[in-house]
ZAMARGU-4260 file (C-alpha; in steps of 0.2 Angstrom, whole numbers, plus 5000, padded with zeros to 4 digits):
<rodrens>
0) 5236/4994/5259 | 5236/5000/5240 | 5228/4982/5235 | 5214/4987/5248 | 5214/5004/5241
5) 5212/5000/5224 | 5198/4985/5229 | 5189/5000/5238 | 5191/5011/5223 | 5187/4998/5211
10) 5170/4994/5218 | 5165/5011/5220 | 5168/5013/5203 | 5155/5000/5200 | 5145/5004/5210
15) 5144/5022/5203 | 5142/5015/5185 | 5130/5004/5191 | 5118/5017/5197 | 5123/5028/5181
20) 5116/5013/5173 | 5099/5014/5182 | 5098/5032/5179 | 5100/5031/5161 | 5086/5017/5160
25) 5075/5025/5170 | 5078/5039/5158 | 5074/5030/5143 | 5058/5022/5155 | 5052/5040/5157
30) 5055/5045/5140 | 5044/5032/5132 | 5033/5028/5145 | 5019/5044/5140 | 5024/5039/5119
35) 5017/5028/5107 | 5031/5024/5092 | 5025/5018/5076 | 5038/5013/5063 | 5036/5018/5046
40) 5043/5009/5032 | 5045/5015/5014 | 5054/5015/5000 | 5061/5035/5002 | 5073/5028/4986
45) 5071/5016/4974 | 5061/5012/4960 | 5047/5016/4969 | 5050/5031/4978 | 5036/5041/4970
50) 5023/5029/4980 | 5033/5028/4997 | 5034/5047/4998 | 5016/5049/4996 | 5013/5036/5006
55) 5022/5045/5020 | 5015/5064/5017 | 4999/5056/5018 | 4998/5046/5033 | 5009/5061/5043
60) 4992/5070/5036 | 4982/5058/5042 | 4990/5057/5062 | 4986/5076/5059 | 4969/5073/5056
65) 4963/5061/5066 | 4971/5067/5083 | 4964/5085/5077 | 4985/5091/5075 | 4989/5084/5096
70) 4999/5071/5089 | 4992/5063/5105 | 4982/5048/5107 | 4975/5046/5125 | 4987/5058/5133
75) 5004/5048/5125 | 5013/5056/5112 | 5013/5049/5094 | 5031/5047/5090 | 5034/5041/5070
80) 5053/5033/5065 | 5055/5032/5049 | 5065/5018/5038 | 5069/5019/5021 | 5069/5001/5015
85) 5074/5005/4997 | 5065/4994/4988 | 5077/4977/4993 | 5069/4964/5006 | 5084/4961/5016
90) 5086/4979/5020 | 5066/4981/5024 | 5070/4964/5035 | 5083/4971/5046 | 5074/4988/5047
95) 5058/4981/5054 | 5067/4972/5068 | 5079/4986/5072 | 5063/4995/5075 | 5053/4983/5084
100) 5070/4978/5094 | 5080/4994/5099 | 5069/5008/5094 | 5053/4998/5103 | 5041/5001/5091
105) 5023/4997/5096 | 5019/4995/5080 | 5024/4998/5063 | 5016/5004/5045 | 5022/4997/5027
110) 5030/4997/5015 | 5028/5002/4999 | 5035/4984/4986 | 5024/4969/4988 | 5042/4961/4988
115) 5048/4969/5002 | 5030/4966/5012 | 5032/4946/5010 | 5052/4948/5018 | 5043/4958/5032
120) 5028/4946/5037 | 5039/4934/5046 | 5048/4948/5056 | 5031/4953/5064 | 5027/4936/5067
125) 5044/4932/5079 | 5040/4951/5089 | 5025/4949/5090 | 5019/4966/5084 | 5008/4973/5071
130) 5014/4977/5055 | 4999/4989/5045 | 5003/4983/5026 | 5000/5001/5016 | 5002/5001/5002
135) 5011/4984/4996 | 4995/4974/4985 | 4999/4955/4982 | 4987/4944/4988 | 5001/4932/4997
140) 5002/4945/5009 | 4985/4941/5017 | 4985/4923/5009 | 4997/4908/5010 | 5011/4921/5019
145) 4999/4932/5033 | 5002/4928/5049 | 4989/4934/5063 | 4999/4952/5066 | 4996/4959/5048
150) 4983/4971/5044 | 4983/4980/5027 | 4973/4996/5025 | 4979/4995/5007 | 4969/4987/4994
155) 4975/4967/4990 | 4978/4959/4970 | 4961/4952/4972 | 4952/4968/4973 | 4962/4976/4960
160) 4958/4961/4948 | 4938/4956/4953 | 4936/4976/4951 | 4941/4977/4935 | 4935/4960/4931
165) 4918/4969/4933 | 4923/4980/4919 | 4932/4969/4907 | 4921/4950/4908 | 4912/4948/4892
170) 4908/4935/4879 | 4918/4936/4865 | 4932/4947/4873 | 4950/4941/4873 | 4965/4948/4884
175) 4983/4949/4883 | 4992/4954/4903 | 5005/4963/4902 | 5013/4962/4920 | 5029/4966/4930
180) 5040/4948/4936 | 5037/4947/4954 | 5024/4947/4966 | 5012/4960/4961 | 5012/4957/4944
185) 5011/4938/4946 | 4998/4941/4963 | 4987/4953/4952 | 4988/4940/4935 | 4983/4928/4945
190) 4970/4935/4953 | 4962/4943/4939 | 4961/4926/4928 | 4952/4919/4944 | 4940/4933/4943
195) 4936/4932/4925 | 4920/4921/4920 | 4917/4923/4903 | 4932/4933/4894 | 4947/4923/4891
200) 4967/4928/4894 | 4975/4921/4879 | 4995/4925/4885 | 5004/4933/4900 | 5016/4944/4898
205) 5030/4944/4910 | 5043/4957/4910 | 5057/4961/4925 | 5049/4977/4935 | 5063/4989/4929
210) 5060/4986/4910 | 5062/5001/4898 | 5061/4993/4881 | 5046/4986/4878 | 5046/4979/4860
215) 5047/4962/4863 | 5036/4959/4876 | 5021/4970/4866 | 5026/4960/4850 | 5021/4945/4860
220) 5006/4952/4864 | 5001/4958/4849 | 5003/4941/4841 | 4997/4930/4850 | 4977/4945/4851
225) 4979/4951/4833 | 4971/4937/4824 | 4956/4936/4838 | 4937/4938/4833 | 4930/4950/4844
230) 4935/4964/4857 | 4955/4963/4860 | 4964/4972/4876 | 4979/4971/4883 | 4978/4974/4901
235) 4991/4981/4910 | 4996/4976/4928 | 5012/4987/4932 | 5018/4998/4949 | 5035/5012/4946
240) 5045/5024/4936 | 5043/5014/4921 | 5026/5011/4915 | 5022/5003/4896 | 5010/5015/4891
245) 5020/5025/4881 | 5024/5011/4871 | 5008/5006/4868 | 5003/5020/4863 | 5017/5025/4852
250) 5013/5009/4842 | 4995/5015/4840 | 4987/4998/4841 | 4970/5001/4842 | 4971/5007/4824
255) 4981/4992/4817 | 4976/4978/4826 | 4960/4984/4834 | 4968/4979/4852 | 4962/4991/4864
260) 4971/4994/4882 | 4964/4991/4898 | 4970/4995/4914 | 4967/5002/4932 | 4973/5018/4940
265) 4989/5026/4944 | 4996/5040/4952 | 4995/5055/4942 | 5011/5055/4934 | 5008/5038/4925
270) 4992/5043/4922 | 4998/5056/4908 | 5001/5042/4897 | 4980/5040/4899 | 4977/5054/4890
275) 4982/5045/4873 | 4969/5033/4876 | 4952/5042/4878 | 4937/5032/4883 | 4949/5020/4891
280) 4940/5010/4906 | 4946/5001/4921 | 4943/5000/4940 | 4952/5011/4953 | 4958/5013/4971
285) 4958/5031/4972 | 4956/5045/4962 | 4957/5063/4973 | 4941/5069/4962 | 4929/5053/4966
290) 4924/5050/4984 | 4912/5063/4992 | 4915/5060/5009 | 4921/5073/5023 | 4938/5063/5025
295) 4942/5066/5006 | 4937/5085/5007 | 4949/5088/5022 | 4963/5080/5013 | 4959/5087/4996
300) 4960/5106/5004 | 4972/5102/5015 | 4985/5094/5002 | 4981/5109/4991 | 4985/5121/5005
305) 5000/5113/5008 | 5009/5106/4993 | 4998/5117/4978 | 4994/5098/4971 | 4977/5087/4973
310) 4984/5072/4983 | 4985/5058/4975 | 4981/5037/4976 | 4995/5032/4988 | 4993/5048/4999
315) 4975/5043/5003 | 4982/5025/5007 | 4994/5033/5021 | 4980/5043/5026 | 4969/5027/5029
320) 4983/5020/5038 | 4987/5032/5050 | 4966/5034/5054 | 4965/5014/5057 | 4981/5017/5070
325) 4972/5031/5081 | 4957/5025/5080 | 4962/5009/5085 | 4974/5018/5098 | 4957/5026/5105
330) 4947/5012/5107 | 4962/5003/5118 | 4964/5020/5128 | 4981/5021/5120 | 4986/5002/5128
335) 4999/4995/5116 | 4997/4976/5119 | 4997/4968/5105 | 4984/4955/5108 | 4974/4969/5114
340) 4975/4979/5099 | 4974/4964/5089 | 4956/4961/5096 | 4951/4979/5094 | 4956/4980/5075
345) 4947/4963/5071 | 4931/4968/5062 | 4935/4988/5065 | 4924/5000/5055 | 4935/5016/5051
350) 4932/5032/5039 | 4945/5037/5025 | 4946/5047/5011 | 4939/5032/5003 | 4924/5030/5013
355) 4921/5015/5025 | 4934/5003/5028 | 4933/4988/5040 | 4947/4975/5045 | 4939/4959/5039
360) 4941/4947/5055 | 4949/4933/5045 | 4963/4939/5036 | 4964/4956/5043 | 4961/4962/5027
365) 4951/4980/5025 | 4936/4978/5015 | 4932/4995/5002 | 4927/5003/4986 | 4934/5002/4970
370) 4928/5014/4954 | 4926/5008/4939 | 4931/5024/4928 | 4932/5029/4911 | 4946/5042/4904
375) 4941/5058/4901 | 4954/5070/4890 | 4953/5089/4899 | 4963/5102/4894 | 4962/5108/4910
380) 4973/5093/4918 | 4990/5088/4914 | 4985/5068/4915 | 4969/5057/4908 | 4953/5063/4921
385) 4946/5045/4927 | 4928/5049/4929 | 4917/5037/4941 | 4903/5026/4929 | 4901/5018/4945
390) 4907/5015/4964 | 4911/4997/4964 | 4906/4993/4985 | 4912/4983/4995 | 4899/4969/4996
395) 4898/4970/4977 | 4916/4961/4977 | 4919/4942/4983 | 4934/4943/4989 | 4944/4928/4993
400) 4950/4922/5009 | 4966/4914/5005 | 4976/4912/5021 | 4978/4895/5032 | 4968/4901/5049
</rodrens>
């Protein structure tokens, strides 16, 4: 008699956690069924924390924007999760899939470290989700590495290098790189040799991306330019906390060796080292003071109206990316399928604070303008002013396709 009872009790304990099961999964059905969840993963901390937080303040901007403040794309809730990858690969890997897996991500946006980006290709890949590259550059990441799920919004090596190639290829000039050891500063080296026709790179400069002492690796430089006929630079490829500039500067080379520096932009904080090289030239992504466009106006006001700052170049590359998400959101009537979505972004035309971007169809990668600019010392701004000598376009660029499709 009590085995029966405890049989009977038994399975109508089951059978009650059974249906509290249901509920629960219905629950979680219901709560995500009228949501869209993007993943967004940054480097909060690390070396490169200045970038990842403007990163995210602008593409939290740029949802705002481009759904007018709803936070809604075709009736569904935009819902953002936030990673902090910390600059390290293997923590960016297990993030990605944790948020494709158990938060059921549609898609997700990042990161910040070309390093991090190559460790998160592969992730996509297995899901089967986009990944949005913003603002991670090497050219790997739409080359030799892509895989049919990346996008990037943010500008590759390639574009970086053939932009300021426009600038720096002459006869008679030699060039020294001074570049961080991974692959940015190896994608961006690379790249920029490639685009080069008539100047010649006579040493490459490697240093580990957390360098603070300089002296050795500008010594190089210096020896191998100094003795040169002609127009000398050293050209800086470099990305976080650290930058060289102050070093050059300090050893006031221009004046001793006639070696000038070349470089392209940064955000604001690096650029206060420009101001101790006047006239200085180079080729940028984004400059908050450049593009005339309605998108740059809104974030521009907006950014002062909020934070008492201009926005600056990684903020307009969040912005970017979160306007390719809703507008390719929009056109799907907010169907998350990946292939769907895949197709849509494919050859999609969008507007950012840059102007006109469009998803090249065979690497995914977003075709846009560069400046070429030249440093302008105001006592009204605390950094070097870059100011536009001329809007490099996009079809004034052949870029590289580089991938396997």
């Amino acid at each position: 008699m009590k085995a029966r009872l405890a049989g009977a009790l038994s399975g109508a304990t089951l059978a009650t956690f059974a249906t509290a099961l249901l509920a629960v999964s219905l629950q979680a059905v219901a709560q995500t069924k009228g949501e869209i969840r993007v993943a967004l993963i940054y480097s909060k901390t690390g070396p490169l924390e200045a970038y990842g937080k403007q990163t995210e303040t602008g593409f939290m901007l740029g949802l705002d924007y481009a759904t007018n403040g709803m936070m809604m794309v075709a009736g569904k809730k935009l819902v953002v999760i936030e990673k902090d990858d910390q600059g390290k690969p293997d923590v960016g890997k297990s993030l990605l899939a944790t948020a494709y897996g158990d938060d059921k991500a549609d898609i997700a946006v990042g990161p910040t470290s070309s390093g991090v980006a190559l460790a998160l290709l592969p992730v996509a890949e297995e899901y089967k989700k986009i990944l949005l590259v913003e603002p991670a550059v090497a050219d790997s990441i739409t080359g030799d590495k892509w895989n049919k799920y990346i996008f990037r919004t943010g500008r590759n090596s390639s574009q970086d290098a053939i932009s300021n190639a426009v600038v720096a290829d002459a006869d008679g000039v030699s060039i020294g790189t001074l570049a961080q050891d991974y692959a940015f500063g190896r994608d961006g080296v690379k790249a920029f040799k490639e685009a080069l026709k008539k100047t010649k790179v006579v040493h490459e400069e490697y240093l580990p991306p957390t360098t603070s002492d300089f002296t050795a690796g500008i010594q190089r430089l210096v020896d191998a330019l100094k003795d040169k006929p002609g127009r000398k630079f050293i050209a800086v490829i470099w990305a976080g906390a650290t930058p060289p500039y102050g070093a050059l500067a300090a050893l006031d080379l221009k004046k001793r060796y006639g070696i000038e520096v070349g470089t392209g932009g940064n955000i604001l904080p690096a650029m206060v080292a420009y101001k101790q090289f006047p006239g200085m030239e180079g080729a940028t992504y984004y400059y908050f003071g450049i593009p005339k466009n309605p998108v740059n106006e809104w974030l521009v006001a907006n950014h002062y109206g909020k934070f008492k700052t201009p926005p600056d170049f990684f903020t307009a590359g969040g912005m970017s990316a979160a306007i390719a998400v809703v507008d390719a959101l929009k056109k799907t009537g907010g169907d998350t399928n990946t292939d769907k979505l895949i197709k849509t972004m494919e050859g999609m035309s969008f507007e950012t604070p840059k102007g006109k971007m469009t998803f090249r169809k065979e690497d995914h990668q977003a075709m846009q303008s560069m400046y070429h600019f030249r440093i302008k010392v105001d006592p009204a701004f605390a950094w070097g002013v870059p100011e536009l000598v001329h809007e490099i376009k996009p079809e004034e660029m052949d870029i590289p396709i580089k991938n396997k499709r």
